[in-house]
PyMOL CGO cylinders between C-alpha atoms (Angstrom):
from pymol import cmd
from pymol.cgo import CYLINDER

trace = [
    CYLINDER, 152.18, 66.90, 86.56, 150.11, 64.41, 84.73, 0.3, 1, 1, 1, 1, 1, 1,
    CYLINDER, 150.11, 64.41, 84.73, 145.98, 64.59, 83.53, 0.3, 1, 1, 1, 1, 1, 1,
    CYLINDER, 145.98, 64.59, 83.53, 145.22, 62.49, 86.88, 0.3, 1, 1, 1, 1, 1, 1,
    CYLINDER, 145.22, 62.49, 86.88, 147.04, 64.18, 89.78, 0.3, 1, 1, 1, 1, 1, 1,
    CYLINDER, 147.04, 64.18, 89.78, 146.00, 67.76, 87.72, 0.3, 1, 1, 1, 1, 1, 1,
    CYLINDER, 146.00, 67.76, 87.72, 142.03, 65.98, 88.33, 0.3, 1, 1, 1, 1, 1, 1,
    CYLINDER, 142.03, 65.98, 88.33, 142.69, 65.56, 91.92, 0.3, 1, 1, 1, 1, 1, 1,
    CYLINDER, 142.69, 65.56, 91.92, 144.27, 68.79, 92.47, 0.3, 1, 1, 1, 1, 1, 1,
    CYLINDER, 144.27, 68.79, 92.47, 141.14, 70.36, 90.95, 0.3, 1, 1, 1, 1, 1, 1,
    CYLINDER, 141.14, 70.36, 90.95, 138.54, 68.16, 92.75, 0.3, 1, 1, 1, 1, 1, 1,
    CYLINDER, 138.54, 68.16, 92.75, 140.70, 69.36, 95.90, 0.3, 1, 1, 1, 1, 1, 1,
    CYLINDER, 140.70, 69.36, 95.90, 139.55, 73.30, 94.70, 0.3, 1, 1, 1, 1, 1, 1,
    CYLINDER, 139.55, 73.30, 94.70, 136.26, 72.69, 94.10, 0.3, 1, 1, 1, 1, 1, 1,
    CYLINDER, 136.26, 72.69, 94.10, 135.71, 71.02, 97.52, 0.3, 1, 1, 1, 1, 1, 1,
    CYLINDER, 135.71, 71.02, 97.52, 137.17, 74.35, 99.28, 0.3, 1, 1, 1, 1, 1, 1,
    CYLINDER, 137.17, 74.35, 99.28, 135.80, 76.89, 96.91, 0.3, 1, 1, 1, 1, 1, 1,
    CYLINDER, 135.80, 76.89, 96.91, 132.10, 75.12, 96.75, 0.3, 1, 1, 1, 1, 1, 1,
    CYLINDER, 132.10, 75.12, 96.75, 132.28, 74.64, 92.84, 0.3, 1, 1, 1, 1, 1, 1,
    CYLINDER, 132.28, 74.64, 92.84, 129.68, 72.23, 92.79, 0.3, 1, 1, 1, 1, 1, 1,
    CYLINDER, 129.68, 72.23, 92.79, 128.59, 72.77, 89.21, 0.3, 1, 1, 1, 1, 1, 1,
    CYLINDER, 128.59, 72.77, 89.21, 132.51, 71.78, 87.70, 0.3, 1, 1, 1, 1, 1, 1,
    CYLINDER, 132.51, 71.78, 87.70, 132.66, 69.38, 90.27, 0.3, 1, 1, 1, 1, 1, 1,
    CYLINDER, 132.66, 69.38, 90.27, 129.51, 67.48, 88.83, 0.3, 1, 1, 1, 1, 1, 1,
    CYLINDER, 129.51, 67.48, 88.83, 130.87, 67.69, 85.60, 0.3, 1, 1, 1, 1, 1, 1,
    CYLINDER, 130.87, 67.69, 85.60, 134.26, 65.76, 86.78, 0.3, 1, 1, 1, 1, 1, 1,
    CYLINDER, 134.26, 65.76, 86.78, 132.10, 62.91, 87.91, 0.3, 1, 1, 1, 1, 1, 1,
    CYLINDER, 132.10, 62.91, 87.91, 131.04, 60.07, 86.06, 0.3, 1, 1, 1, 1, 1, 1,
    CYLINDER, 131.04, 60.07, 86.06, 127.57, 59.12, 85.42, 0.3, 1, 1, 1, 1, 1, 1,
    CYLINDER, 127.57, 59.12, 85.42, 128.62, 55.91, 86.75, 0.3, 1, 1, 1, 1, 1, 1,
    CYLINDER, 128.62, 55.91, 86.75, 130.33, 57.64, 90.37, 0.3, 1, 1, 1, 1, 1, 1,
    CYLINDER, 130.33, 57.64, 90.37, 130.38, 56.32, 93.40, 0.3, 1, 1, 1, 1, 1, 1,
    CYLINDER, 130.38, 56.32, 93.40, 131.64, 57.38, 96.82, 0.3, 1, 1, 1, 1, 1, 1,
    CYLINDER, 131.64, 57.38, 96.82, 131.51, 56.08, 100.24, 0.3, 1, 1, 1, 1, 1, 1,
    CYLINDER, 131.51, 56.08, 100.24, 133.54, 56.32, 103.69, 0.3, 1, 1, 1, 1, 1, 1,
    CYLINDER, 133.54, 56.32, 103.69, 135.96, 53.67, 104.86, 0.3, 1, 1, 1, 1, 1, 1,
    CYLINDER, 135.96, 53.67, 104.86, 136.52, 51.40, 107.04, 0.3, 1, 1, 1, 1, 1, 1,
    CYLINDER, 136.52, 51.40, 107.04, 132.58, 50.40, 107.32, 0.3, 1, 1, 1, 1, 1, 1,
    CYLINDER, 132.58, 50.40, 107.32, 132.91, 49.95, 111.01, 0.3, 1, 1, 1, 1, 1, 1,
    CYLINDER, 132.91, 49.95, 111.01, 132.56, 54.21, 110.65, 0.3, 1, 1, 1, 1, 1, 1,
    CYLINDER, 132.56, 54.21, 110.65, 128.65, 53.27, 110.17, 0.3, 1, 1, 1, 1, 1, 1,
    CYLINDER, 128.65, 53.27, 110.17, 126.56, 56.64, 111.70, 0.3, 1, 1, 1, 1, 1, 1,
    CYLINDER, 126.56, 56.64, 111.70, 129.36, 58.68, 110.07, 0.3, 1, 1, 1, 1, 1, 1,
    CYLINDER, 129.36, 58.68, 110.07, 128.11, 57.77, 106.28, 0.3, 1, 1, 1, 1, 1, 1,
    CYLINDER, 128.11, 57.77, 106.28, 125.10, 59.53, 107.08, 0.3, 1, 1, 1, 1, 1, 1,
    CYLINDER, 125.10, 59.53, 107.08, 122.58, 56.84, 105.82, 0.3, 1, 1, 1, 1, 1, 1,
    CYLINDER, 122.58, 56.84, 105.82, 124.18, 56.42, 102.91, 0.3, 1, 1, 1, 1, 1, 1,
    CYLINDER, 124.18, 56.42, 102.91, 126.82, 53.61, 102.30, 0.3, 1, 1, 1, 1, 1, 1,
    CYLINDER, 126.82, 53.61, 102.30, 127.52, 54.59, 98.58, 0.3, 1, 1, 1, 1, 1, 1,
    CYLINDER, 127.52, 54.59, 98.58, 126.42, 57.42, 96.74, 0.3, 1, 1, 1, 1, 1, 1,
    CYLINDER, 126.42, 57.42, 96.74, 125.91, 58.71, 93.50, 0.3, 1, 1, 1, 1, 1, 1,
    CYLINDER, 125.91, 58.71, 93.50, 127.22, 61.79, 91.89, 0.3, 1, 1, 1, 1, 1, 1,
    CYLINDER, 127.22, 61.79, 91.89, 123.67, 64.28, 93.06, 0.3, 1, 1, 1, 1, 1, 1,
    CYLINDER, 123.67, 64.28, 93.06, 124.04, 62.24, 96.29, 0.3, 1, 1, 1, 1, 1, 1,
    CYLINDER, 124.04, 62.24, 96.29, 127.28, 63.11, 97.11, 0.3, 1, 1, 1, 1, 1, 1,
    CYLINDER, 127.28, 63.11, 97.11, 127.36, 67.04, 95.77, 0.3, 1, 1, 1, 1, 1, 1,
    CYLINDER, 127.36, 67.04, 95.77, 123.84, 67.21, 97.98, 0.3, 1, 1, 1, 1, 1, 1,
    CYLINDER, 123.84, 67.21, 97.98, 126.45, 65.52, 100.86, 0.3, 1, 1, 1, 1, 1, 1,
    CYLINDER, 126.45, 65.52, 100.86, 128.89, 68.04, 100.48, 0.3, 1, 1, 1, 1, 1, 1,
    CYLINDER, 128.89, 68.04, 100.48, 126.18, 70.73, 100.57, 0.3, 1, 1, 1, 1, 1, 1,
    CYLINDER, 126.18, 70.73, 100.57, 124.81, 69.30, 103.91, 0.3, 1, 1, 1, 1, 1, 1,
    CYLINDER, 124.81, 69.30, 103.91, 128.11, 69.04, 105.22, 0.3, 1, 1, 1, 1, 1, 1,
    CYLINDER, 128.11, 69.04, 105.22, 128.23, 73.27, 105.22, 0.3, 1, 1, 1, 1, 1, 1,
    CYLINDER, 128.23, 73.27, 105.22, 125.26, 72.94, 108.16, 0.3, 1, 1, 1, 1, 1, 1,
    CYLINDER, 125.26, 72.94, 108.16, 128.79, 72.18, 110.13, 0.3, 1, 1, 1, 1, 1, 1,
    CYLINDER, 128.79, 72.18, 110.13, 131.72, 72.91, 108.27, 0.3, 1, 1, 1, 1, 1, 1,
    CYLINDER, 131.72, 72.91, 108.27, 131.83, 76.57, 106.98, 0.3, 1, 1, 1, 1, 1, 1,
    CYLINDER, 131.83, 76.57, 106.98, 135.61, 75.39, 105.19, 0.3, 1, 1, 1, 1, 1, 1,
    CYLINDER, 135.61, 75.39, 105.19, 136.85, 71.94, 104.47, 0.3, 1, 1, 1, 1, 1, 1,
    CYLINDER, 136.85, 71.94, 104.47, 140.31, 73.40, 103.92, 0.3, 1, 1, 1, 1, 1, 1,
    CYLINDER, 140.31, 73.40, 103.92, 141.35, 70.41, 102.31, 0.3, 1, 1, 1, 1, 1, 1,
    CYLINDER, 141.35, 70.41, 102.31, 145.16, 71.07, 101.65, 0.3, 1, 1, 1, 1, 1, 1,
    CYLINDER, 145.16, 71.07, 101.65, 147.50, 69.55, 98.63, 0.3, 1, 1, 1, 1, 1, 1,
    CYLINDER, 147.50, 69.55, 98.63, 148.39, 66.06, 98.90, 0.3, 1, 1, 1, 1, 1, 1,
    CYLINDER, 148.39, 66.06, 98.90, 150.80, 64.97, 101.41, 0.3, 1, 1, 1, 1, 1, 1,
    CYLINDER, 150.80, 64.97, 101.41, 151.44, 61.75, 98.80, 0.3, 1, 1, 1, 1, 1, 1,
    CYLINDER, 151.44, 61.75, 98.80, 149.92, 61.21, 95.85, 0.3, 1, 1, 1, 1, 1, 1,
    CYLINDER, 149.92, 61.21, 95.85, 150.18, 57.90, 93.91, 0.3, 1, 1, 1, 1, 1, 1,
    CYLINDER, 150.18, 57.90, 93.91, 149.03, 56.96, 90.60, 0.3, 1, 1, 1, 1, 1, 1,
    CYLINDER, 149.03, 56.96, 90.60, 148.38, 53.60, 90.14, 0.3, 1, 1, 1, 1, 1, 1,
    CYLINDER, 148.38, 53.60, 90.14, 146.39, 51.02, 88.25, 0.3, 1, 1, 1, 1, 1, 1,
    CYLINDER, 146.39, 51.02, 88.25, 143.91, 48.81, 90.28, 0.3, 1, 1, 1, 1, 1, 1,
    CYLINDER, 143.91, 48.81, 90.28, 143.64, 44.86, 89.57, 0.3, 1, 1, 1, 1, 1, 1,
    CYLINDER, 143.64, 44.86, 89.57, 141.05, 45.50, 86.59, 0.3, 1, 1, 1, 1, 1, 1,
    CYLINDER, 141.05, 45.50, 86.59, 143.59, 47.80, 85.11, 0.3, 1, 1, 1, 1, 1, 1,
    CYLINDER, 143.59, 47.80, 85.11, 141.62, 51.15, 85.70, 0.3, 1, 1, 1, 1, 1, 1,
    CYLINDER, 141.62, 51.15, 85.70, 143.62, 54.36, 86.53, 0.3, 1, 1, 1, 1, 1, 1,
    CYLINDER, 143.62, 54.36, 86.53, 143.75, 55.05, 90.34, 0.3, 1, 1, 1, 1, 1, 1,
    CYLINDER, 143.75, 55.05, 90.34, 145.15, 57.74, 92.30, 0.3, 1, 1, 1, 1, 1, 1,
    CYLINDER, 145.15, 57.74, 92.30, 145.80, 57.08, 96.49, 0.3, 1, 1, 1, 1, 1, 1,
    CYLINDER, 145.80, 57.08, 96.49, 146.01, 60.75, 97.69, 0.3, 1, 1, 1, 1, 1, 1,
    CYLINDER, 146.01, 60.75, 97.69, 147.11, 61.45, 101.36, 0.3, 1, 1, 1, 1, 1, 1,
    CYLINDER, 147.11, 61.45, 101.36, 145.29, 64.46, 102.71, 0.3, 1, 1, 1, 1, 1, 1,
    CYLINDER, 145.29, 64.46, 102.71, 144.70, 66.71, 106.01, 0.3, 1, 1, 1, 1, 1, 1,
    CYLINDER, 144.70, 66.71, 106.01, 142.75, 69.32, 105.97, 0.3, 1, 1, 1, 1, 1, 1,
    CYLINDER, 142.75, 69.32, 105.97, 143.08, 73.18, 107.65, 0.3, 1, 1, 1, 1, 1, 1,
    CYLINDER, 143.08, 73.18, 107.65, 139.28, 73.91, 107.87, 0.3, 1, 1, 1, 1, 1, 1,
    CYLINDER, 139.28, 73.91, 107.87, 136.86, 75.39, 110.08, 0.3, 1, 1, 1, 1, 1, 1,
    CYLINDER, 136.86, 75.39, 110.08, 133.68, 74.33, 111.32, 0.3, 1, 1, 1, 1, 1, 1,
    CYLINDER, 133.68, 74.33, 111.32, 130.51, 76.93, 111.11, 0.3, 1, 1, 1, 1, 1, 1,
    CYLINDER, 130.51, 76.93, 111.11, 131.26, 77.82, 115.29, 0.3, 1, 1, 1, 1, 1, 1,
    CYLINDER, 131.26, 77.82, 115.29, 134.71, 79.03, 114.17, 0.3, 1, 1, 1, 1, 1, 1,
    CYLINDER, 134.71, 79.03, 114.17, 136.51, 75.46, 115.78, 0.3, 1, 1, 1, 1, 1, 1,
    CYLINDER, 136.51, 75.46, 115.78, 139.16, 73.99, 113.45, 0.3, 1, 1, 1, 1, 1, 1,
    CYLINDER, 139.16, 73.99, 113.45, 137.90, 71.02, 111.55, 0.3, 1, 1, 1, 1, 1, 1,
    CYLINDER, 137.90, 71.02, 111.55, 140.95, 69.05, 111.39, 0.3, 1, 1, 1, 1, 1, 1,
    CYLINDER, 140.95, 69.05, 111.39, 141.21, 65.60, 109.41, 0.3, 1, 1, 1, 1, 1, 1,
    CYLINDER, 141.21, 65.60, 109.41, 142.98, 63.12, 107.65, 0.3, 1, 1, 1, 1, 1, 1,
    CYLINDER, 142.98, 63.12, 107.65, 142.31, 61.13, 104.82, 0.3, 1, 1, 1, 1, 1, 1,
    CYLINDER, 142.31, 61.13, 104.82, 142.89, 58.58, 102.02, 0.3, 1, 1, 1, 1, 1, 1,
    CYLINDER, 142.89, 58.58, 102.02, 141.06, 59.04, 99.29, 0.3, 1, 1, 1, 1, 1, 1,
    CYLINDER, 141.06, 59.04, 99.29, 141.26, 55.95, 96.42, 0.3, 1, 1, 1, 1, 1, 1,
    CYLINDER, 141.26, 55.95, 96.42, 140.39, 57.26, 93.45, 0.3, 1, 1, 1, 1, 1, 1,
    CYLINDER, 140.39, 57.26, 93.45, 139.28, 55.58, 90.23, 0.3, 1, 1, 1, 1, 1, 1,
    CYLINDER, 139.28, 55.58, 90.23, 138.90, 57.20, 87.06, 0.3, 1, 1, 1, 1, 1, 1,
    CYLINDER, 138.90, 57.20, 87.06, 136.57, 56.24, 83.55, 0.3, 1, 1, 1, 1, 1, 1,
    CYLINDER, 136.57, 56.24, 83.55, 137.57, 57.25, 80.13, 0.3, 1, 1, 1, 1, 1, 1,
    CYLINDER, 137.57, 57.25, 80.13, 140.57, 57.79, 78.12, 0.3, 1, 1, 1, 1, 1, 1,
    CYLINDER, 140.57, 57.79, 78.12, 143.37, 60.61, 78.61, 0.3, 1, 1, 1, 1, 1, 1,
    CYLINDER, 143.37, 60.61, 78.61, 142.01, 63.75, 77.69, 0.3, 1, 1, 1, 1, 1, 1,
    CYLINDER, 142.01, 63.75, 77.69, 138.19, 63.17, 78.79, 0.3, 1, 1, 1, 1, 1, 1,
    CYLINDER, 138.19, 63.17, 78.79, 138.42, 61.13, 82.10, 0.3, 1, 1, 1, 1, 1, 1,
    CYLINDER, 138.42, 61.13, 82.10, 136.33, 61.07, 84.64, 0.3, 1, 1, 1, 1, 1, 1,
    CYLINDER, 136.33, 61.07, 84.64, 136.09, 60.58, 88.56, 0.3, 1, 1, 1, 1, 1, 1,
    CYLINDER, 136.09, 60.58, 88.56, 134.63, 57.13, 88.49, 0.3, 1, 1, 1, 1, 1, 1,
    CYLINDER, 134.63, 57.13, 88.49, 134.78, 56.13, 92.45, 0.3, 1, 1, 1, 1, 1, 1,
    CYLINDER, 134.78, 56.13, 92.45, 136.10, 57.85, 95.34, 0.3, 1, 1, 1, 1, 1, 1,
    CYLINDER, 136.10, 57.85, 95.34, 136.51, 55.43, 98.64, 0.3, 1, 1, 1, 1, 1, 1,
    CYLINDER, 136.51, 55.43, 98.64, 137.51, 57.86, 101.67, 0.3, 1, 1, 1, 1, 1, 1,
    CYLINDER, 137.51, 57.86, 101.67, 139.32, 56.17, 104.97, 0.3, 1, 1, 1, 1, 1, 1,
    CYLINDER, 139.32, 56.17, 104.97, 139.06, 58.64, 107.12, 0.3, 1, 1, 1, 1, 1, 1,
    CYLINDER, 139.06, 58.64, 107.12, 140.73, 59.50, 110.91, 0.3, 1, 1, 1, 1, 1, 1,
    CYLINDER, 140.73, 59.50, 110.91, 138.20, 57.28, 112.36, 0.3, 1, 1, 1, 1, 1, 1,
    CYLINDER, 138.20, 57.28, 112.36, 139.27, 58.27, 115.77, 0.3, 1, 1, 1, 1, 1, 1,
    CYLINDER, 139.27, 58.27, 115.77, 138.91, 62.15, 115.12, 0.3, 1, 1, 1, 1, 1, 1,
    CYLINDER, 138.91, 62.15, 115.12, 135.41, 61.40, 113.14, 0.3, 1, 1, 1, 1, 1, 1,
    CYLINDER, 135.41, 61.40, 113.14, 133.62, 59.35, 115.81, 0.3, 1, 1, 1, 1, 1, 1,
    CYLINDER, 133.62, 59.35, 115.81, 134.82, 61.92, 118.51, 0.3, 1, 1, 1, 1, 1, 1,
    CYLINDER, 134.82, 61.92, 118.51, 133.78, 65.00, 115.91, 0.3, 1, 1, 1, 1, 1, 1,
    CYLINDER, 133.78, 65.00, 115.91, 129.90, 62.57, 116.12, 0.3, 1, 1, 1, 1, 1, 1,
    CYLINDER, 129.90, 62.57, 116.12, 129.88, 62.12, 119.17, 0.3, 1, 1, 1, 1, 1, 1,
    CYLINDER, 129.88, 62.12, 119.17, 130.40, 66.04, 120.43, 0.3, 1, 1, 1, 1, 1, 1,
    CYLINDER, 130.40, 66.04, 120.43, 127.72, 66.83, 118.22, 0.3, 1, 1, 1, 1, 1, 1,
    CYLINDER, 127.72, 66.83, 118.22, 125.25, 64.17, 119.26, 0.3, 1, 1, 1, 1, 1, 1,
    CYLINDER, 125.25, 64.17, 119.26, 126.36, 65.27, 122.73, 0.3, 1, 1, 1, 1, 1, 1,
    CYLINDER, 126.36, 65.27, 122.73, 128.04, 62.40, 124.05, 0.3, 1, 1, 1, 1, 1, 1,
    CYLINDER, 128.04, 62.40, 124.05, 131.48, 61.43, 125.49, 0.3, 1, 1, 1, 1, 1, 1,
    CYLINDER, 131.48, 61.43, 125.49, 133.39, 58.63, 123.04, 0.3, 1, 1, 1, 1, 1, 1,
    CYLINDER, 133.39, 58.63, 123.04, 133.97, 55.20, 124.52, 0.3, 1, 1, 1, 1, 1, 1,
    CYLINDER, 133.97, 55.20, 124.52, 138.10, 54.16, 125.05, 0.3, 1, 1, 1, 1, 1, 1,
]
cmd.load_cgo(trace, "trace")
């Protein structure tokens, strides 16, 4: 397997096991992550982009709700380069999880993403999610304690 699917693979673990200190250190200074499409809006949590303490402080929040993100191995994984030549990997994901009132927390993603550096010392530069919109804005909506709109 090569240095960038091996990356992803380990940002999968430290997701599920909560390693947020060698999860920080994958990220770049420079990192940035946000949710996809934008139409998602109230599901990015005030936050269109984030930084690298934004997003480990996301994850973080995210256990007031999800008690395992059960994020499984890739589906697909692609490595890729984008148009400014910068290594990318598209990763198709579902997760297996559980939310904290014992109800599965069941997803899919995309996740595009873009690595700094050269081989040996790279770094999670960006990470764009697209997300089952469909399952997220129901997911809101339950909690906020409304019915979603056909």
């Amino acid at each position: 397997m090569s240095e960038l699917s091996n990356l992803v693979l380990a940002l999968i673990n430290d997701i599920n096991t909560k390693n947020y200190d060698d999860l920080l250190a994958m990220l770049s200074p420079e990192f940035v992550h946000g949710f996809l499409p934008a139409s998602l809006g109230k599901l990015n949590m005030g936050a269109e982009n984030r930084n690298r303490e934004q997003f480990i402080a996301f994850l973080k929040a995210m256990e007031q709700s999800v008690a395992a993100f059960g994020l499984q191995p890739p589906l697909e994984l692609f490595e890729s380069r984008d148009a400014t030549g910068r290594d990318t990997v598209i990763a198709h994901l579902v997760t297996d999880g559980k939310s904290v009132s014992g109800k599965p927390f069941l997803n899919e993603y995309i996740m595009i993403i873009k690595f700094d550096g050269a081989e040996g010392s790279r770094k999670i530069w960006k990470i764009s999610e697209f997300v089952d919109s469909k399952y997220s804005y129901d997911r809101l909506m339950a909690e906020m304690g409304t019915q979603s709109q056909p």
